[in-house]
KETOR-14715 format. One record per residue (C-alpha): x, y, z; residue in three letters. Coordinates in steps of 0.25 Angstrom, whole numbers, plus 5000, padded with zeros to 4 digits. Example, Ala and Ser with C-alpha at 12.3 -4.5 7.8 and 13.67 -1.06 7.14 Angstrom:
# KETOR-14715
504949825031ALA 505549965029SER 
***
This chain:
# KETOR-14715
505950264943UNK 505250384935UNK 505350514942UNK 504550594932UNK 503350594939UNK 502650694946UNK 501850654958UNK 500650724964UNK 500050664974UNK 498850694984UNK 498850695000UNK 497350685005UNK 497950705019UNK 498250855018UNK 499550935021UNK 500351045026UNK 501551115017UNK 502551185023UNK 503251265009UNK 504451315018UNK 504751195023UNK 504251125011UNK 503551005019UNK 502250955021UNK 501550925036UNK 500550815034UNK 499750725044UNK 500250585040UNK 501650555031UNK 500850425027UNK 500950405011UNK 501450555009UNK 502850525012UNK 503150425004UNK 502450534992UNK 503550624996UNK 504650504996UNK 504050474980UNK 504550604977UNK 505850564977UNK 505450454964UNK 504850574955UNK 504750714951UNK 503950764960UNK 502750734971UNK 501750844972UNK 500750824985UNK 499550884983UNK 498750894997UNK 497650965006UNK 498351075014UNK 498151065029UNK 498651105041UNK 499150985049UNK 499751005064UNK 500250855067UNK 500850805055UNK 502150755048UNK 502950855040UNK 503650795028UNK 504750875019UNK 504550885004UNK 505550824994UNK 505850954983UNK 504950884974UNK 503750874981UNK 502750984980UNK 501451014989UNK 500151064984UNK 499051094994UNK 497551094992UNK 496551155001UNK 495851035009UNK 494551025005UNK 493451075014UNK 492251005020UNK 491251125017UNK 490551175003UNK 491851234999UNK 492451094997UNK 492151094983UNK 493151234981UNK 494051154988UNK 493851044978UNK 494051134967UNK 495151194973UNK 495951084974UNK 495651024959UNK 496051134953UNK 497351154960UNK 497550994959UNK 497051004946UNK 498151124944UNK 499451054950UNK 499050914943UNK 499050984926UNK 500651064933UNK 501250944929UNK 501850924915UNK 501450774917UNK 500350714923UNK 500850684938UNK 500450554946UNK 499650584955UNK 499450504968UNK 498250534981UNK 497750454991UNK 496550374988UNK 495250364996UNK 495350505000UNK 494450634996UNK 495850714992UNK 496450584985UNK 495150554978UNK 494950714974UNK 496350724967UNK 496350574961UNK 495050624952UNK 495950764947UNK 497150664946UNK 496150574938UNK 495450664931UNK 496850744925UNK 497850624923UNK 497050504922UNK 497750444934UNK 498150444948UNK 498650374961UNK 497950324973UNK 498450294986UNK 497650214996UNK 498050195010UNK 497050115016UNK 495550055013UNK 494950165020UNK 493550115016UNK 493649985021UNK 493850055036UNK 493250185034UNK 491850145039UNK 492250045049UNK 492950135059UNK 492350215070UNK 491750335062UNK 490750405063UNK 489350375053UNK 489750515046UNK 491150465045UNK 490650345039UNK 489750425028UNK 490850495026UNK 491750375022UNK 490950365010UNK 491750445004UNK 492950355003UNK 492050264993UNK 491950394985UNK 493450394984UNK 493650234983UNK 492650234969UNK 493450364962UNK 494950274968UNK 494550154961UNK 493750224947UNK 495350304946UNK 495850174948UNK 495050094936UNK 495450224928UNK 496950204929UNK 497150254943UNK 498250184954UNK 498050174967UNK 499450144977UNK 499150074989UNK 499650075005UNK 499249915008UNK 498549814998UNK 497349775005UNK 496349894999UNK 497049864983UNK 496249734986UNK 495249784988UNK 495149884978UNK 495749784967UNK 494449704969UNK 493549844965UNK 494449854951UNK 494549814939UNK 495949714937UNK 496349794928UNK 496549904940UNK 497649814950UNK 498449874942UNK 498350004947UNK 498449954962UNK 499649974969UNK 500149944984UNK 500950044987UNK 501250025003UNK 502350145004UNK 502550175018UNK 503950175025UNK 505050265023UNK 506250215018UNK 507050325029UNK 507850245041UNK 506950215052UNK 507250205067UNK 507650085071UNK 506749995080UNK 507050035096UNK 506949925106UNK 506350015116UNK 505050015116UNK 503950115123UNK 502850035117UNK 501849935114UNK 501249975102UNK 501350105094UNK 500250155084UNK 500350265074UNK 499350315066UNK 498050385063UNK 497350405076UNK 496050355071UNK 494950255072UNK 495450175061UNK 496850165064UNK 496450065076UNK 497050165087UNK 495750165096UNK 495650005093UNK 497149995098UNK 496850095111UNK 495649995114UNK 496649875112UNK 497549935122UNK 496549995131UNK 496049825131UNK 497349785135UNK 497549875147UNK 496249835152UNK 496949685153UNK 498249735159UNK 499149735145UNK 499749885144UNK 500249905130UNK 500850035127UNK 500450085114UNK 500850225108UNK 500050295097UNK 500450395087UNK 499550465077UNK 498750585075UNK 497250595070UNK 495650605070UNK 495650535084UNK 496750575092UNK 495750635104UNK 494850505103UNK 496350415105UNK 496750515116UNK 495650495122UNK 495550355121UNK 496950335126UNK 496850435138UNK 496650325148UNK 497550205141UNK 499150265148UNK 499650155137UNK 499350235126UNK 500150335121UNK 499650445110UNK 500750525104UNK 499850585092UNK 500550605079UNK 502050595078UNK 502450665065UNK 503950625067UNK 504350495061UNK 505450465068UNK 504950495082UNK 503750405077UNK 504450285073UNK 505350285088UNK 503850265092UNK 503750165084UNK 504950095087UNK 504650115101UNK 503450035102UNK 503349855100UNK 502349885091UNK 501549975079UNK 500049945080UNK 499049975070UNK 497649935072UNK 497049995059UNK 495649985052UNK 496350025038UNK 497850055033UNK 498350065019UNK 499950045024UNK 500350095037UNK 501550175038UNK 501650165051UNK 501750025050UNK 502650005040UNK 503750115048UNK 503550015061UNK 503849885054UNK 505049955048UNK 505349985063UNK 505249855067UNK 504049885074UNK 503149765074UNK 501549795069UNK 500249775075UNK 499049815064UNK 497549785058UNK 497749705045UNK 497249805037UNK 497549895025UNK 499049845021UNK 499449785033UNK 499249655030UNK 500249685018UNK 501449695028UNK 500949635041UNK 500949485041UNK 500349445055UNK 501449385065UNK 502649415054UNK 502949585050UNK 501649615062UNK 500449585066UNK 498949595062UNK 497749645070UNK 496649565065UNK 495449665072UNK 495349815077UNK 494849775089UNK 495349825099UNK 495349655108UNK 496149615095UNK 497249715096UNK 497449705112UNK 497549565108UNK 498749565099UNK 499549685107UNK 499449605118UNK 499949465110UNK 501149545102UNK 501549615116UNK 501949495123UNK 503249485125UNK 503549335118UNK 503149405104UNK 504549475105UNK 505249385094UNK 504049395086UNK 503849545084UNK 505249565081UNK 504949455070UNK 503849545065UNK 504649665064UNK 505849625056UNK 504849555047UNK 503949675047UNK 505349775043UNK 505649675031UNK 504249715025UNK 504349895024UNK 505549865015UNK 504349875004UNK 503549975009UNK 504650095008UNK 504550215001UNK 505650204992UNK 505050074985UNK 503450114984UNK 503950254979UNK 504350194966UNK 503150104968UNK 502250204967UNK 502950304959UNK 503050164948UNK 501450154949UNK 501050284949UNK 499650294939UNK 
***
């Protein structure tokens, strides 16, 4: 593999960085931990990012070859625009430091992604998307309100620049193959080219083997927001109790709409919120602990979370969308919600709990840990390092 390459890429998400401890803090290891394992396959990775304070996050030590370069976050007031300027100078700065032209990688449907493709573009005549998810598709269908829905416009804004890089020589890697369909059908043929599924999302590290004590029902870890299915899950649960089926469920995850779930949960004693578990291990004995991972989303691209419970050999229960489909076949590596209502949900808790699916389950999982051998790091680094525009 060629290891003369210099990498730069862009985290909309925003961090901290600590320079005597040379780490970063950050509120999801989503995506941004397999950057830092792709360091190891080339010259060197620089992360370019917002720099926010974040007091509930995951702290992550840099390899000797990585190097962080924060931008101030950009303002919601008139003084947005120096904050714009700002930022493409010293992007601008960084990117002409290199003796050769860096690939450069950010995250696509996003303002930061979509602001540093256009200096990437406009200087090299290439770059690298990542797209996690069809955030259009679901953006306008959850519980928002109408200033939230004007405000999705902007991801139409982001979609057009994607796609018109895209027909100019630009790639896009992505978590889950259902959105390349999508977008394949708004492009040239000449474009598929520069489509890739990416789906690089476990660890290749030893995980915990699977416990046989189990504390509970169902586990959820996630984003505690609408359109991670968390409220539809409460209401499921909240519609068994009320025909005298208790299921224990544990959620873990921080958020937007940590109150609104507190508060939701505040009369259900079968529930348990834990908020965000920033150790790894501690939050795979949870996992391990518990007969099932449930994921009632409106949109994924590849779910970590999901991928680190199969290896587990913790059996799934999700919404077939995004890549899920990809790695979940019904009745064989999980199984498939067919709705987010919540009458749906209760319906197959309640049919996977009984206690003659036993043999089944177990079925699942072992087929389900066959399937993450593909999705470790160590093979899609390569991948992506290989494909690189």
């Amino acid at each position: 593999m060629e290891r003369n390459i210099n990498l730069v890429y862009f985290h909309s998400e925003g961090l901290s960085f600590d320079k005597v401890s040379d780490s970063i803090s950050v509120k999801s290891i989503n995506l941004i931990d397999f950057i830092l394992h792709v360091s190891f396959y080339v010259n060197s990775v620089t992360i370019v990012s917002p720099s926010i304070y974040i007091s509930d996050s995951f702290d992550l030590a840099l390899p000797s070859n990585v190097n962080i370069v924060q931008v101030p976050i950009i303002r919601k007031s008139p003084l947005a625009v120096i904050d714009l300027l700002k930022n493409y100078l010293k992007i601008k700065s960084l990117l002409l430091s290199f003796q050769y032209p860096p690939r450069t990688l950010s995250i696509g449907l996003s303002f930061f992604g979509t602001f540093t493709s256009i200096i990437c573009y406009k200087l090299f005549s290439k770059h690298n998307f990542i797209v996690r998810g069809d955030r259009l598709s679901t953006f306008f269908k959850s519980s928002r309100s109408i200033v939230m829905k004007l405000s999705g416009i902007r991801l139409y804004v982001y979609k057009f620049i994607m796609l018109f890089l895209v027909r100019n020589k630009c790639h896009i890697f992505f978590q889950g193959d259902s959105y390349i369909k999508k977008l394949q059908k708004m492009l040239p043929l000449n474009c598929s080219e520069r489509l890739f599924v990416l789906n690089a999302l476990v660890s290749d590290c030893d995980l915990p083997s699977r416990s046989q004590d189990k504390k509970f029902d169902l586990i959820f870890v996630g984003h505690i927001n609408q359109e991670k299915g968390v409220f539809d899950l409460v209401d499921a649960i909240e519609y068994l109790n009320s025909n005298n089926i208790s299921i224990s469920c544990l959620i873990i995850g921080g958020g937007s709409d940590t109150i609104r779930l507190e508060r939701s949960i505040s009369d259900i004693p079968n529930i348990t919120y834990l908020g965000l578990c920033t150790d790894r291990n501690l939050l795979y004995e949870h996992i391990i602990s518990s007969r099932f991972l449930i994921l009632p989303s409106y949109t994924e691209g590849m779910p970590r979370v999901l991928l680190e419970a199969m290896v587990l050999g913790v059996p799934i229960i999700a919404t077939k969308v995004g890549g899920i489909p990809n790695i979940i076949v019904d009745d064989f590596s999980g199984y498939l919600l067919e709705s987010h209502q919540y009458k749906h949900i209760a319906g197959k808790i309640k049919s996977l709990l009984r206690s003659d699916c036993s043999h089944q389950h177990l079925f699942v999982a072992k087929n389900a840990k066959l399937i993450t051998s593909s999705f470790l790091f160590s093979s899609r680094a390569s991948f992506l390092i290989n494909n690189l525009s």
